[in-house]
Every structure is written in C-alpha cells, then in structure tokens.
TORBAZA-455265 format. One line per field, with one value per residue: residue in three letters; x negated, y, z negated of N, C-alpha, C in turn; residue number from 1. Coordinates in nm, 2 decimals, always signed. Each point is the difference from the previous one (the first is absolute). Layout:
BEGIN
aa: (Ala | ...) .
n_east: (X | ...) .
n_north: (Y | ...) .
n_up: (Z | ...) .
ca_east: (X | ...) .
ca_north: (Y | ...) .
ca_up: (Z | ...) .
c_east: (X | ...) .
c_north: (Y | ...) .
c_up: (Z | ...) .
i: (NUM | ...) .
***
This chain:
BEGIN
aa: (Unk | Unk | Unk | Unk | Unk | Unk | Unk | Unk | Unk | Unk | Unk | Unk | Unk | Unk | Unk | Unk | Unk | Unk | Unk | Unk | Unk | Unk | Unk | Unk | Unk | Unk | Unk | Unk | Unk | Unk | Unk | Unk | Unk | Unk | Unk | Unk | Unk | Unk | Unk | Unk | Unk | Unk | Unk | Unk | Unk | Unk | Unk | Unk | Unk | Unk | Unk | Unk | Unk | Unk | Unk | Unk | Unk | Unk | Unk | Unk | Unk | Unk | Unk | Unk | Unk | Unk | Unk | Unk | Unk | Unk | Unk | Unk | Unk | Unk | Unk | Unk | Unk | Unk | Unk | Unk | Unk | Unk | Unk | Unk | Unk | Unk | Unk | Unk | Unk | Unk | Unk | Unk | Unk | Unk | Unk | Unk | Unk | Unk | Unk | Unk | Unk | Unk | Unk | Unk | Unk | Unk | Unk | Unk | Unk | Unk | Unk | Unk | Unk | Unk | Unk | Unk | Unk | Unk | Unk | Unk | Unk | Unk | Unk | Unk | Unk | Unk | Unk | Unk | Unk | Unk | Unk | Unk | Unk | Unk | Unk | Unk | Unk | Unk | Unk | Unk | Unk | Unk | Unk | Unk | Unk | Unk | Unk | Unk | Unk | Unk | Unk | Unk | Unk | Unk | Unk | Unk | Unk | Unk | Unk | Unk | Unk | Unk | Unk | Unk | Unk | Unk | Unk | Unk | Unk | Unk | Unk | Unk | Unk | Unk | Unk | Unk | Unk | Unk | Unk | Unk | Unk | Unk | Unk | Unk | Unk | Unk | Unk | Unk | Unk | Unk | Unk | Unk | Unk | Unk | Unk | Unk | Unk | Unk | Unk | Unk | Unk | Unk | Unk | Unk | Unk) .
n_east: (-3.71 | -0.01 | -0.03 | -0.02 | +0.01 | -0.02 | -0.02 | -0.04 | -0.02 | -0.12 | -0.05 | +0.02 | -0.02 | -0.09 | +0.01 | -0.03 | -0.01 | -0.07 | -0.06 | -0.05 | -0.11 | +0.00 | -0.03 | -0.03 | -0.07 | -0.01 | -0.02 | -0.12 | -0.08 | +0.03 | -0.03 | -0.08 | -0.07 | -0.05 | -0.08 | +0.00 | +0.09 | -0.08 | +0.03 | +0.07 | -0.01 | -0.03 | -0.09 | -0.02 | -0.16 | +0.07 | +0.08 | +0.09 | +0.11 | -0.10 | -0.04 | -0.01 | -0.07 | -0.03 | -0.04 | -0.03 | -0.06 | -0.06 | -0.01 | +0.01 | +0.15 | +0.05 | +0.02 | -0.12 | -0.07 | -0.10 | -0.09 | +0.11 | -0.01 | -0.09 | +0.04 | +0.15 | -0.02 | +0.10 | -0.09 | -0.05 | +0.03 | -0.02 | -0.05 | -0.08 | +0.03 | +0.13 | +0.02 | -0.04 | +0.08 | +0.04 | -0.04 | +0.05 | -0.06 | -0.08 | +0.11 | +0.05 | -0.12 | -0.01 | +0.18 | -0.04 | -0.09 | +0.00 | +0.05 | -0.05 | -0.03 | +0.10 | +0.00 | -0.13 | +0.05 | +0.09 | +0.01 | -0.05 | +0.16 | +0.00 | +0.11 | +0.01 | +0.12 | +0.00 | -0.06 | -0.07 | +0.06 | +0.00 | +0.10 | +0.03 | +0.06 | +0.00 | -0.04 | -0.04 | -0.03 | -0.03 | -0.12 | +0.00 | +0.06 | -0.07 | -0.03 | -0.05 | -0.07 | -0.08 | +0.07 | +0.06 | -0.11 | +0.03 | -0.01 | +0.07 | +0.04 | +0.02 | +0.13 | +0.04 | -0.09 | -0.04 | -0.04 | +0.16 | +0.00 | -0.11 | -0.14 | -0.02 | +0.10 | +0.16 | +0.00 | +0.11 | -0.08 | -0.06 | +0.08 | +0.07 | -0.01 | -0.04 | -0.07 | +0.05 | +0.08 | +0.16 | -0.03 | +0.08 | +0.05 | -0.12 | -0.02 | -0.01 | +0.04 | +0.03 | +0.04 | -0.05 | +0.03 | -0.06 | +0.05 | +0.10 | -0.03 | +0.02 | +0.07 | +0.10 | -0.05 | +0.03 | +0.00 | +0.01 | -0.14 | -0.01 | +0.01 | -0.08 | -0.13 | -0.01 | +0.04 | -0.12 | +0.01 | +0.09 | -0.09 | +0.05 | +0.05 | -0.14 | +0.04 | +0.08 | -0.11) .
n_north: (+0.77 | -0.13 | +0.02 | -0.16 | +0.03 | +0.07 | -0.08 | -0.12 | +0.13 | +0.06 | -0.19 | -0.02 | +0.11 | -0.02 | -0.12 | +0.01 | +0.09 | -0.08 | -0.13 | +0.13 | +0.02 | -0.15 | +0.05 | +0.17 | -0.02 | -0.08 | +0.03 | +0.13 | -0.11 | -0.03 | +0.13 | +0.04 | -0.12 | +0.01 | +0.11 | -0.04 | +0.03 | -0.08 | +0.00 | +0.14 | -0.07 | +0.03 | +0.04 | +0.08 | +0.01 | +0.01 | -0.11 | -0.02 | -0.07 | -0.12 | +0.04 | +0.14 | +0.08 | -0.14 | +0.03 | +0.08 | +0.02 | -0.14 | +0.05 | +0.10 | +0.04 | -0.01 | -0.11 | +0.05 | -0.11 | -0.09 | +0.08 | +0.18 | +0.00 | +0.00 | +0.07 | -0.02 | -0.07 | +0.03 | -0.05 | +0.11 | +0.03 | +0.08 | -0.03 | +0.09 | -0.09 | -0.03 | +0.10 | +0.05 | -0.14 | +0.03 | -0.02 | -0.07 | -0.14 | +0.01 | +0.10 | -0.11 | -0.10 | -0.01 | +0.03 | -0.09 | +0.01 | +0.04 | -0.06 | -0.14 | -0.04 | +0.00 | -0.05 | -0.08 | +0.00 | -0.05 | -0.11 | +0.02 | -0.02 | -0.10 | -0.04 | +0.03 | +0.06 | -0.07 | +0.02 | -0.10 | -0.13 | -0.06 | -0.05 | +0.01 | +0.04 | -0.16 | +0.00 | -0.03 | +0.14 | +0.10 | -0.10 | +0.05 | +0.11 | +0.02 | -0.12 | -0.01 | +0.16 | -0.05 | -0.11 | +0.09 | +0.07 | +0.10 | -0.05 | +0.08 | -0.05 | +0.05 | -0.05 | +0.03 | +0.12 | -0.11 | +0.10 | +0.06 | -0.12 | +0.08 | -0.11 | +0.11 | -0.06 | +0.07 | +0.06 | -0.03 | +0.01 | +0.00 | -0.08 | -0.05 | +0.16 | -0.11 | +0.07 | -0.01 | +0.12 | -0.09 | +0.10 | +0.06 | -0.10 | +0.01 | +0.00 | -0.08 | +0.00 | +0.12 | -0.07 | -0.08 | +0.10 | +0.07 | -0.11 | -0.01 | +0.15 | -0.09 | -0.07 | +0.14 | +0.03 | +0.15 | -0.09 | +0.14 | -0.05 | -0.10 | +0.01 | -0.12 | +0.04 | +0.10 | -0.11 | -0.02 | +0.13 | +0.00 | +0.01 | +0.16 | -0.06 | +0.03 | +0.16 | +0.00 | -0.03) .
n_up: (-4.08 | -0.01 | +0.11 | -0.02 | -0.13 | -0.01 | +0.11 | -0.07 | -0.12 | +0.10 | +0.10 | -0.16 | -0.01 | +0.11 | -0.03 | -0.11 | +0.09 | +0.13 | -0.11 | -0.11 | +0.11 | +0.03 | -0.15 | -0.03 | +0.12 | -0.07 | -0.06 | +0.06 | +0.06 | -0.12 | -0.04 | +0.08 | -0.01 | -0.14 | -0.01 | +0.09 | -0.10 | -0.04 | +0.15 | -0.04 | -0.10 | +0.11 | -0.03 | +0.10 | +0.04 | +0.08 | -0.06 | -0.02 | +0.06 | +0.00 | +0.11 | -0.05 | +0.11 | -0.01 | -0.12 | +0.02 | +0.06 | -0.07 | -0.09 | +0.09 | -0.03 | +0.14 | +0.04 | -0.06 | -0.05 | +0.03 | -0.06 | +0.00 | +0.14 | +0.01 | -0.06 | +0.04 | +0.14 | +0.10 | +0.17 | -0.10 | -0.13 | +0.07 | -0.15 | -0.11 | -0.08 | +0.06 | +0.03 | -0.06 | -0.07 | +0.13 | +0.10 | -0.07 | -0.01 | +0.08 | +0.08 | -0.11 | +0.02 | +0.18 | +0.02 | -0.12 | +0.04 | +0.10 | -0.06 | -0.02 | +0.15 | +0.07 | -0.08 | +0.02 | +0.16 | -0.01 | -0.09 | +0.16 | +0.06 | +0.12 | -0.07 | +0.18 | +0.00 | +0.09 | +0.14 | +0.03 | +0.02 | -0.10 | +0.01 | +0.15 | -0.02 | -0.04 | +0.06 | -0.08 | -0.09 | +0.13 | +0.06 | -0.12 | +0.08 | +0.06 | -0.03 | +0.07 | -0.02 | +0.05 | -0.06 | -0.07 | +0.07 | +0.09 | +0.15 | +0.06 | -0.12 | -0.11 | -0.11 | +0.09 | -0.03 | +0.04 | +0.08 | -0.07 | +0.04 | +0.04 | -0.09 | -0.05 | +0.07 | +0.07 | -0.14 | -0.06 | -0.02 | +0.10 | +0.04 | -0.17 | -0.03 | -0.06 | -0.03 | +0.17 | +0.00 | +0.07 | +0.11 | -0.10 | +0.07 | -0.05 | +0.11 | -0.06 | +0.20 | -0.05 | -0.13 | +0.11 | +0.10 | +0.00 | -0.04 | +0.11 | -0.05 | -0.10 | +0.06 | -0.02 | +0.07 | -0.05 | -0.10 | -0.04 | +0.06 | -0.06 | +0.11 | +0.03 | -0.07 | +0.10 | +0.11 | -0.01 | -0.02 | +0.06 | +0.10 | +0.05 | +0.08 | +0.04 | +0.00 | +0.10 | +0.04) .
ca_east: (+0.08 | -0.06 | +0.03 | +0.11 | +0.07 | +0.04 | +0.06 | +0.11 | +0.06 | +0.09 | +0.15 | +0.13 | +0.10 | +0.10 | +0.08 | +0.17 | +0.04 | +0.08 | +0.13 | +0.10 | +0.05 | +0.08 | +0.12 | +0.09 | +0.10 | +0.09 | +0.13 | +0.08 | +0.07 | +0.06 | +0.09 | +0.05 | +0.06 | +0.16 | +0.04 | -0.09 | -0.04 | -0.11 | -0.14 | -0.02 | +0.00 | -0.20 | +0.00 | -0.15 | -0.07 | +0.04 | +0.17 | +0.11 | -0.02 | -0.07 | +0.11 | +0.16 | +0.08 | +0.03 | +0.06 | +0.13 | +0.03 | +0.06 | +0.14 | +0.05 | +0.13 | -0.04 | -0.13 | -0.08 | -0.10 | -0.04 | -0.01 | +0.11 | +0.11 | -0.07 | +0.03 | +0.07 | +0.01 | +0.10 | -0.04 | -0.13 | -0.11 | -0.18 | -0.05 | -0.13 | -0.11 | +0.02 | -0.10 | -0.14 | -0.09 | -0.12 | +0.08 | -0.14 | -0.13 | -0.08 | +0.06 | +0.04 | -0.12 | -0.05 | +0.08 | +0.05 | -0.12 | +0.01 | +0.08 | -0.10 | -0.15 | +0.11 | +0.07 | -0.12 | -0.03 | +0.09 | -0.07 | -0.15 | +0.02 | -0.08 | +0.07 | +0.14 | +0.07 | -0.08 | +0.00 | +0.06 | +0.01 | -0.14 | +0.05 | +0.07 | +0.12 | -0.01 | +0.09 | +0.03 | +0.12 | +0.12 | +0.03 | +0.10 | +0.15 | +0.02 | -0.04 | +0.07 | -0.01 | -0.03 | +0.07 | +0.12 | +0.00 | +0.05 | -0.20 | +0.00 | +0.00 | -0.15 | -0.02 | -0.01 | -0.14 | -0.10 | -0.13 | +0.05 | +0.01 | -0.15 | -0.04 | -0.03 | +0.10 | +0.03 | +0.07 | +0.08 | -0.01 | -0.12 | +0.13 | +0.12 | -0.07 | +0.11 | +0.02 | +0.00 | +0.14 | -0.02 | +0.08 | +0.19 | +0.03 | -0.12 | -0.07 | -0.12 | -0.15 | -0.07 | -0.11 | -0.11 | -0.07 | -0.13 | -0.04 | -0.04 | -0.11 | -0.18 | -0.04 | +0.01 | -0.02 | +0.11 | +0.18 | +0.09 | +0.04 | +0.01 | +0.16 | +0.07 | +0.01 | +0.14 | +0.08 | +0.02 | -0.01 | +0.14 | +0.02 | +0.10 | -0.05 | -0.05 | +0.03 | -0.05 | -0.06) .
ca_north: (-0.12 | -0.06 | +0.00 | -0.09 | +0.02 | +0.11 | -0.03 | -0.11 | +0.02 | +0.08 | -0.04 | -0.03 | +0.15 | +0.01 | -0.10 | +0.05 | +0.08 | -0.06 | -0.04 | +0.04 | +0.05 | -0.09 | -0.04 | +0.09 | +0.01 | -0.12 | +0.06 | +0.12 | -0.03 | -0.06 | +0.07 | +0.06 | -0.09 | +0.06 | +0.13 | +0.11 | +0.14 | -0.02 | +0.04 | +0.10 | +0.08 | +0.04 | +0.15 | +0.07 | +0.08 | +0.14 | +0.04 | -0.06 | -0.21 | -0.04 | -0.05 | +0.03 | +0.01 | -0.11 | -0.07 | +0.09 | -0.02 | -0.12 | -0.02 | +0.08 | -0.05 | -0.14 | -0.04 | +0.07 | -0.11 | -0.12 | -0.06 | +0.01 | -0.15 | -0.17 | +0.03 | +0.03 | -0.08 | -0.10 | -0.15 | -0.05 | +0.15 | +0.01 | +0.16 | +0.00 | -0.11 | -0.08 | +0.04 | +0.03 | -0.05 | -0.12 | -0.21 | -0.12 | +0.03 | +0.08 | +0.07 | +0.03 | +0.04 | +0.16 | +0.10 | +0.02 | +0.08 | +0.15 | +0.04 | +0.03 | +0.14 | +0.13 | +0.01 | +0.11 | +0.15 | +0.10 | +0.03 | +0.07 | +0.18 | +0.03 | -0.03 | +0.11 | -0.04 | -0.07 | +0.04 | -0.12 | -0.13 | -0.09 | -0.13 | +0.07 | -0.13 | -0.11 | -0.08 | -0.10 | +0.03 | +0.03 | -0.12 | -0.09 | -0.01 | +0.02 | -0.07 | -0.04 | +0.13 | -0.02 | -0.10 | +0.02 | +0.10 | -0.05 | +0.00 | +0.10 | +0.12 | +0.01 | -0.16 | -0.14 | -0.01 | -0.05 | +0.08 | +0.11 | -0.05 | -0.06 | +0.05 | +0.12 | +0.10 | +0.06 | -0.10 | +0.00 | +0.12 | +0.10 | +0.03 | +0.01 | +0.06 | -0.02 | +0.08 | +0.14 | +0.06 | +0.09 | +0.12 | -0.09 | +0.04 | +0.01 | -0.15 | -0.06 | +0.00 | +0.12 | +0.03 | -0.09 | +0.02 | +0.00 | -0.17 | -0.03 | +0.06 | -0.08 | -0.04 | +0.04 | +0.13 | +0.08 | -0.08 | +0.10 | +0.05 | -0.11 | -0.03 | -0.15 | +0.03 | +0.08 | -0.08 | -0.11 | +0.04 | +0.05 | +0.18 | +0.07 | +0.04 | +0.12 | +0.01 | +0.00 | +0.12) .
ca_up: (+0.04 | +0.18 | +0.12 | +0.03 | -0.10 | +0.06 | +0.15 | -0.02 | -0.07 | +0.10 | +0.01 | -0.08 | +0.03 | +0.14 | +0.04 | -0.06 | +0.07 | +0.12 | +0.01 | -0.02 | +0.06 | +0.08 | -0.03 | +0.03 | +0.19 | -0.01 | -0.09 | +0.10 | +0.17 | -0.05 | -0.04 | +0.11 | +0.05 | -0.09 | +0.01 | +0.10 | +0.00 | -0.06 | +0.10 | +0.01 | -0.12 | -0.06 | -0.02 | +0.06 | -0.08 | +0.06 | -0.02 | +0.05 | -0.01 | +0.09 | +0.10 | -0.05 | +0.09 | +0.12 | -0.08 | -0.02 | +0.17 | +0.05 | -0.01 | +0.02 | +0.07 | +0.09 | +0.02 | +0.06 | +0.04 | +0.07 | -0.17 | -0.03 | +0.08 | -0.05 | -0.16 | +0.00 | +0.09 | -0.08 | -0.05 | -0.03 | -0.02 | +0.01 | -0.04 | -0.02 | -0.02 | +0.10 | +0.09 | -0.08 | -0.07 | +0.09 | +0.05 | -0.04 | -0.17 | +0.06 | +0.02 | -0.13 | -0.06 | +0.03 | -0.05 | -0.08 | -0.06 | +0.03 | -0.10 | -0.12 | +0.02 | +0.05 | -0.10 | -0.12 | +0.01 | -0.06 | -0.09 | -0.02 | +0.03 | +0.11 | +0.14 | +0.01 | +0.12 | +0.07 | +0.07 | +0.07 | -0.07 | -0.04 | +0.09 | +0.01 | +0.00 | +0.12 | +0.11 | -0.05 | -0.06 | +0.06 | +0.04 | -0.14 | +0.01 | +0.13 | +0.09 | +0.13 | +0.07 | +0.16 | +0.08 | +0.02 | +0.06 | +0.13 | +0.04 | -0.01 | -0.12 | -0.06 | -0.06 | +0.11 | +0.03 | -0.05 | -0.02 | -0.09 | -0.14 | +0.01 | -0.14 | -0.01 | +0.05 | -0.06 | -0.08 | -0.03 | -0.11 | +0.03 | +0.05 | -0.06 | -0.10 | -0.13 | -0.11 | +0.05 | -0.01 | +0.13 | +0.05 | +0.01 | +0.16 | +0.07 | +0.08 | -0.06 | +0.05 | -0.02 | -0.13 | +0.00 | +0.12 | -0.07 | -0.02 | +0.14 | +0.03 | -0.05 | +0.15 | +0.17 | +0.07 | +0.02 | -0.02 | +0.01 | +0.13 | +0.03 | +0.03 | -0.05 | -0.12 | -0.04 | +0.02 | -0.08 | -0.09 | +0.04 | -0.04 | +0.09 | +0.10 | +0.11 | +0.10 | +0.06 | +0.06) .
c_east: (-0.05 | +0.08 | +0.13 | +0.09 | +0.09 | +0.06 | +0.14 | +0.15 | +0.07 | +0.10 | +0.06 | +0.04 | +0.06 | +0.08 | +0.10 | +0.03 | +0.08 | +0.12 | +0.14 | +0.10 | +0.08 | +0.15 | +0.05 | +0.05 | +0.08 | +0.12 | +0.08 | +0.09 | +0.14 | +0.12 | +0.07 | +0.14 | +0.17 | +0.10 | -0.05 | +0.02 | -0.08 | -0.15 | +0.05 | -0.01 | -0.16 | +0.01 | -0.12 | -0.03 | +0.04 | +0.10 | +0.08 | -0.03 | -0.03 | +0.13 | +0.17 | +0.04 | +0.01 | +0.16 | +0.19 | +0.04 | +0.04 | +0.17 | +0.11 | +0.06 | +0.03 | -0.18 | -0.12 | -0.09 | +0.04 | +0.06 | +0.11 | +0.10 | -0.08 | +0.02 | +0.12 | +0.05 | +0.11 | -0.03 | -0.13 | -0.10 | -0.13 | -0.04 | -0.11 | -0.10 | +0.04 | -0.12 | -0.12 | -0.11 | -0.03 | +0.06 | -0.13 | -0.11 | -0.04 | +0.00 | +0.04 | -0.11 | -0.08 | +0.04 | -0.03 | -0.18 | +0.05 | +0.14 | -0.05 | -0.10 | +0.09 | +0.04 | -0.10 | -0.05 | +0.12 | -0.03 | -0.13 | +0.04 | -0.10 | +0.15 | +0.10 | +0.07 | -0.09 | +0.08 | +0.05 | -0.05 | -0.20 | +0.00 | +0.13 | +0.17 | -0.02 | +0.11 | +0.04 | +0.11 | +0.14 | +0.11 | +0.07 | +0.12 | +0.01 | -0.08 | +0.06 | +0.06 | -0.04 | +0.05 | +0.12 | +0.02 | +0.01 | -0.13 | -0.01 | -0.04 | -0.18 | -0.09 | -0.02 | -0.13 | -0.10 | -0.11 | -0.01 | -0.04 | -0.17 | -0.02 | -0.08 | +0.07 | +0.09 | +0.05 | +0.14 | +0.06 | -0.02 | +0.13 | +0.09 | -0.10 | +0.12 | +0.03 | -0.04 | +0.09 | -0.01 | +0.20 | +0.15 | +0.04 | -0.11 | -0.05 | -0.06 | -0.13 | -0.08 | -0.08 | -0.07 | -0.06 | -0.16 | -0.04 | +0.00 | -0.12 | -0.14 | -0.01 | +0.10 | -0.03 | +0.11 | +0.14 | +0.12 | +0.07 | +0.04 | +0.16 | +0.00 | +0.01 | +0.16 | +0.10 | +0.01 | -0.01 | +0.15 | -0.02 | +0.00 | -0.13 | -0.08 | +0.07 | -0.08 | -0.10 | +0.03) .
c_north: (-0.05 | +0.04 | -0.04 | +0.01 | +0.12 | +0.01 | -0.08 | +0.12 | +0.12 | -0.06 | -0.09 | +0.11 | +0.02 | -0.10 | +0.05 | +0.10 | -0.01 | -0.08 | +0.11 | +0.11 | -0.05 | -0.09 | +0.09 | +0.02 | -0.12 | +0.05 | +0.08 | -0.06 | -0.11 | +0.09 | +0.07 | -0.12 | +0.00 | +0.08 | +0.11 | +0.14 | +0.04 | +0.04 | +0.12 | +0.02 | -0.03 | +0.18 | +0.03 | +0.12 | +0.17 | +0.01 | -0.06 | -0.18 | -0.03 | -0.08 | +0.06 | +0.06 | -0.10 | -0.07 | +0.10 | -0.02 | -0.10 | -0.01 | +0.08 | -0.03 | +0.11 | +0.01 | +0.11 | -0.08 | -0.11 | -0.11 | -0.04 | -0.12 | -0.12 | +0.00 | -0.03 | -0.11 | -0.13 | -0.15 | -0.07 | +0.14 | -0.01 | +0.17 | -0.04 | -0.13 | -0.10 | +0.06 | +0.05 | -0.10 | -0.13 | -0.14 | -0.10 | +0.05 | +0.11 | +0.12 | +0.09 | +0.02 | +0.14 | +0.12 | -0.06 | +0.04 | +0.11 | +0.05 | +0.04 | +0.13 | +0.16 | -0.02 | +0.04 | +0.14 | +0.08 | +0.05 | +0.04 | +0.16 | +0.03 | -0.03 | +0.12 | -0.09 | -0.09 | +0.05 | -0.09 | -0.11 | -0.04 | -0.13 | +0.01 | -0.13 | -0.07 | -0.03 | -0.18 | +0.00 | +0.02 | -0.12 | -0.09 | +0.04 | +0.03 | -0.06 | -0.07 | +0.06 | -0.04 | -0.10 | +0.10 | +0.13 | +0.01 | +0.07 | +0.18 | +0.08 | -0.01 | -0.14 | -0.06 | +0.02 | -0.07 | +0.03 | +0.06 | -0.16 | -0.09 | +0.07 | +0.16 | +0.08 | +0.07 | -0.09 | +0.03 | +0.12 | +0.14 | +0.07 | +0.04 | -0.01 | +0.04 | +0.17 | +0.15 | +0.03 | +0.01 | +0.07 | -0.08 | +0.04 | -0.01 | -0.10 | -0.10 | -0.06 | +0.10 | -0.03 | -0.14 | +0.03 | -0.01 | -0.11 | +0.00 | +0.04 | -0.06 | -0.07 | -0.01 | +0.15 | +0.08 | -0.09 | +0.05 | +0.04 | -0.18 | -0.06 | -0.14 | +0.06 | +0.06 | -0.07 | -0.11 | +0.05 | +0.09 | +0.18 | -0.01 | -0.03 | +0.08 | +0.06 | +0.01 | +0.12 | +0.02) .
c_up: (+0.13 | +0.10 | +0.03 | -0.08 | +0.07 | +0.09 | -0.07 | -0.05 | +0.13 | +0.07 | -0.04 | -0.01 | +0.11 | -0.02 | -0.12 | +0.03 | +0.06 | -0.06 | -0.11 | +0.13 | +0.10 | -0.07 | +0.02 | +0.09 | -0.03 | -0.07 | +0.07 | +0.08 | -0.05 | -0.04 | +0.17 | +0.08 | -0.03 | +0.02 | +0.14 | -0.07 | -0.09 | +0.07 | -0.06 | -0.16 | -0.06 | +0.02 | +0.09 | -0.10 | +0.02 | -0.06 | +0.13 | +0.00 | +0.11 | +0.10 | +0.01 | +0.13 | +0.10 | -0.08 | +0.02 | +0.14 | +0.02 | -0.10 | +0.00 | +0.16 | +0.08 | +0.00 | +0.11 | +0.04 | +0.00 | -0.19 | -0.03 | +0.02 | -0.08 | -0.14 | -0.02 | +0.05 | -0.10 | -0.02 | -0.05 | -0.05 | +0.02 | -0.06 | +0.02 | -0.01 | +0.12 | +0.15 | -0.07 | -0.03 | +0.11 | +0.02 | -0.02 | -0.07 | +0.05 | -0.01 | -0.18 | -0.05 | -0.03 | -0.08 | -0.15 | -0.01 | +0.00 | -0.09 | -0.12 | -0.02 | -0.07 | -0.20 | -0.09 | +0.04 | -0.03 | -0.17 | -0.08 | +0.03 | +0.13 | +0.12 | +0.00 | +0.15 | +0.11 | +0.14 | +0.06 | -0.05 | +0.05 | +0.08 | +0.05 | +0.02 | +0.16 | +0.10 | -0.06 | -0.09 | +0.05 | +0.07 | -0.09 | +0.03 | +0.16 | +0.11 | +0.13 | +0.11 | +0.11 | +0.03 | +0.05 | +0.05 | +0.12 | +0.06 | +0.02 | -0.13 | -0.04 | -0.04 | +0.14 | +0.10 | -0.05 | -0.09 | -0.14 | -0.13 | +0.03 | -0.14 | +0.04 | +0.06 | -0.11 | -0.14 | -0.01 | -0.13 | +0.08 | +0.13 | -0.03 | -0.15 | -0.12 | -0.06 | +0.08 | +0.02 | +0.14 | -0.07 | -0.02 | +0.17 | +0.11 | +0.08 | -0.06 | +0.01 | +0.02 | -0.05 | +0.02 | +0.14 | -0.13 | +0.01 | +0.12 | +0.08 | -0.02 | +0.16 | +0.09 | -0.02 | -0.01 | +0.00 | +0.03 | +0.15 | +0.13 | +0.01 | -0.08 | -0.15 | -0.11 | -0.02 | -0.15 | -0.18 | -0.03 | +0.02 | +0.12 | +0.19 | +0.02 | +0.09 | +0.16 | +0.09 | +0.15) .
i: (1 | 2 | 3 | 4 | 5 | 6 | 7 | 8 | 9 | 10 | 11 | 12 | 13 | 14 | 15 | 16 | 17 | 18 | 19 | 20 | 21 | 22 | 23 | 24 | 25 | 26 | 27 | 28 | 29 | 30 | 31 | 32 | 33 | 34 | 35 | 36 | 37 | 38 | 39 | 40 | 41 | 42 | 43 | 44 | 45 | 46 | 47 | 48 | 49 | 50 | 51 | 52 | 53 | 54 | 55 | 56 | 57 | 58 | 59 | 60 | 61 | 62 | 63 | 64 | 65 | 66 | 67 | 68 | 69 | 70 | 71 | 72 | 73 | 74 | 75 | 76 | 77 | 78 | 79 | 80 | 81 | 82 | 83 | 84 | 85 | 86 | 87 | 88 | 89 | 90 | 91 | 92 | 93 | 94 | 95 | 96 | 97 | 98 | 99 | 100 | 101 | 102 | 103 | 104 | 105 | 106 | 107 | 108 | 109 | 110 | 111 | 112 | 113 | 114 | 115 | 116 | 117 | 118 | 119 | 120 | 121 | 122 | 123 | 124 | 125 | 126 | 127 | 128 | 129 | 130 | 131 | 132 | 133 | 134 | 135 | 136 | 137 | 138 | 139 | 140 | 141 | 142 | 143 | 144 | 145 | 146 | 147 | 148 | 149 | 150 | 151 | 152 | 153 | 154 | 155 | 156 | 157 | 158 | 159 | 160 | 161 | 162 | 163 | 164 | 165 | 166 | 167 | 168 | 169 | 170 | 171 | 172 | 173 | 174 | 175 | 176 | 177 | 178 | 179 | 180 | 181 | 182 | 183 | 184 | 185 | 186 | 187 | 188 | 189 | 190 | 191 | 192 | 193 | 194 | 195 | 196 | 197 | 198 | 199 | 200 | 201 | 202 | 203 | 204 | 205) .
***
C-alpha cells in the first residue's frame, strides 16, 4: 500500500478517535454537572473510587473543608463542576482536553488518584461569587494589600485549599502559614502576619 495511503488511513483513525473520545468527556462532564457524585463512581486500578476520600470529607458534618461549606452553602452551591470546570471559553477549553486526555487514560487502565490538579482552580472562578474582596477590605488585612492581588502572586486557591482538612477548633491560619512562606521569610514568627491571619500573639521576649 502507498505511503500516502497509509498516512490518510492513520489520521482518519486519530480523528475518529479524538472525536469519539470528545464526545465521551462530553457526556462525562455532562453527567458530573448533574450528579457530582458521579466524580467518584470511576473505579482506580488498585481498588477503591476515584476521588472517594475528598469526596467523603467534603460531605461530612460539621464541615471539615473548604469544599464541604461551598457544597452546602445556603446562597448558591458550589460542588464539583462549579469550581472544576473553569470561567470562560478559555479556561473550559483547556479543562475540557485534559478531561478528555484524563478519560482515555483511564480506559487505557493508565489512570490512579492524581496528586494535584492539572489546572489548578482560578481566581476567576472564585471571583464568580466573591468578587469585590479588596474594595471591601479594610487596608490593614490581607485583601487590603496591594501587592497580595499582583498576577503570580499568591492565588486564591493556594490560600484557602478547598479539599484540606483543617483541625475542628483549630486556628485556621495555621494551615496556610506555608503559603505565606513562598515570600515572607519565617511567617510564623511575623507579628503583622499573625495578626492578620487571627492567631495568638508572640509572646514576649
């Protein structure tokens, strides 16, 4: 068989590929939309559901995460596809390859739990229900630093980490000193910081 022959018939294969593979994320992301508890009823290759312990944690009373409250939230649910699936074409575009991508490797039996997000949730997103965070922040707090809302700084995510358990009673700015640490120095030991994060004074030396 020619060359070209042969080339033509390798991609009319990729392309019905791709496109049976983009109707499928279509369908997926169509069904999650529905049902978020649908992100957990895929199966990993080890045994146990893909996503079942973020998934148990977020709905589990009182609330242990970020998810949990946003799930729940009396004036407006935000589960799974409201924060996952991205703000504007753009943004939907990207996530819905990498859906696609993420959905033949499962069926190829190459995917397990994912460690951390492929794209990670936007500040555009978050900005769909909470916008107008630094008009209305007083100049002292965090929102009212300039600096905290320049592009590659901290994101909004990277702060208030949807799906980390903090501690029932526990400080809450405990569990994002680390984030402060990407650019201040020893946070923990920063009096403004403390302040603005509600934890306990330094004592004094």
């Amino acid at each position: 068989m020619p060359l070209r022959a042969e080339m033509k018939k390798i991609m009319l294969g990729a392309a019905v590929f791709a496109l049976l593979g983009g109707a499928l994320a279509a369908y997926l992301q169509r069904r999650a939309n529905a049902d978020p508890a649908f992100c957990v009823s895929c199966h990993l290759p080890g045994g146990g559901a893909l996503h079942a312990p973020k998934m148990r944690r977020m709905r589990q009373l009182p609330h242990v995460d970020l998810a949990g409250a946003h799930d729940a939230a009396p004036r407006g649910r935000a589960g799974c596809p409201e924060c996952h699936h991205g703000s504007g074409a753009g943004e939907r575009a990207v996530i819905f390859m990498l859906q696609a991508k993420n959905t033949a490797k499962y069926f190829l039996y190459q995917y397990r739990e994912p460690e951390r997000l492929e794209y990670p949730v936007s500040d555009a997103v978050c900005g769909g229900c909470h916008a107008g965070l630094r008009s209305r922040a007083a100049p002292a707090s965090y929102h009212g630093h300039q600096s905290h809302e320049l592009p590659g700084k901290a994101i909004c995510a990277g702060c208030h980490p949807a799906h980390t358990a903090i501690a029932q009673g526990g400080p809450w700015g405990e569990a994002i000193l680390d984030q402060c640490g990407l650019c201040h120095r020893n946070p923990a030991m920063h009096h403004e910081i403390r302040r603005m994060l509600g934890l306990a004074p330094l004592a004094p030396r």
